[in-house]
N, C-alpha and C positions, 0 to 999 in steps of 0.2 A: 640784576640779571639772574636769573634762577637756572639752577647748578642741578646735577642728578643729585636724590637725596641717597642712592642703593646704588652700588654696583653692579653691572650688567654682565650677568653669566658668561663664558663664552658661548655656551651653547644658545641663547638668546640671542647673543651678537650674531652670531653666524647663521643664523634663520630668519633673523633681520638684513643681513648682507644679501640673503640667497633672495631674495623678490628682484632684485635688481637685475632685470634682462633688456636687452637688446632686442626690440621688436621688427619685424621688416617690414617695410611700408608698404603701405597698401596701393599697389598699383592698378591703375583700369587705362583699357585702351582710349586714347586718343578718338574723338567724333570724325576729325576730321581725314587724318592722316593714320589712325591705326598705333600710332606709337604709344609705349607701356606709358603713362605718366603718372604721377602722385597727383590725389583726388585733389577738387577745388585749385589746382592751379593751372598757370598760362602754359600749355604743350612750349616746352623750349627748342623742338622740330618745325612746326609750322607759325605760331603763332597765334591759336585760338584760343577760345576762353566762353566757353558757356554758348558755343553757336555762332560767335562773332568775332570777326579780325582784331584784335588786339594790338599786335607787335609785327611790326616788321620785319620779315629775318629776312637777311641780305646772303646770299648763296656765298659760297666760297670758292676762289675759282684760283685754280693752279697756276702756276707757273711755270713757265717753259723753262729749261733749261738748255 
């Protein structure tokens, strides 16, 4: 298994460390229903995908009290 052969400055270290970000997802509305969604997937509001019914979503319906 191969081992560093030099020790890593810290200043190295720590300019190595700093690339690591948190990016925010790239959202586009919805065809169907308008809703933000993350690109190439199934809208988990209505159920579409690419122009066509996918998923069923079943409404949610209260409860009387």
């Amino acid at each position: 298994m191969p081992v560093p052969k030099r020790r890593r400055s810290k200043s190295k270290k720590r300019s190595h460390h700093a690339n690591w970000k948190i990016e925010t997802p790239n959202l586009v509305p919805c065809a169907a229903c308008r809703a933000l969604i993350v690109q190439h997937r199934v809208c988990p509001d209505c159920g579409v995908y690419n122009g066509k019914q996918v998923l069923v979503i079943k409404e949610k319906t209260k409860k009387a009290d």
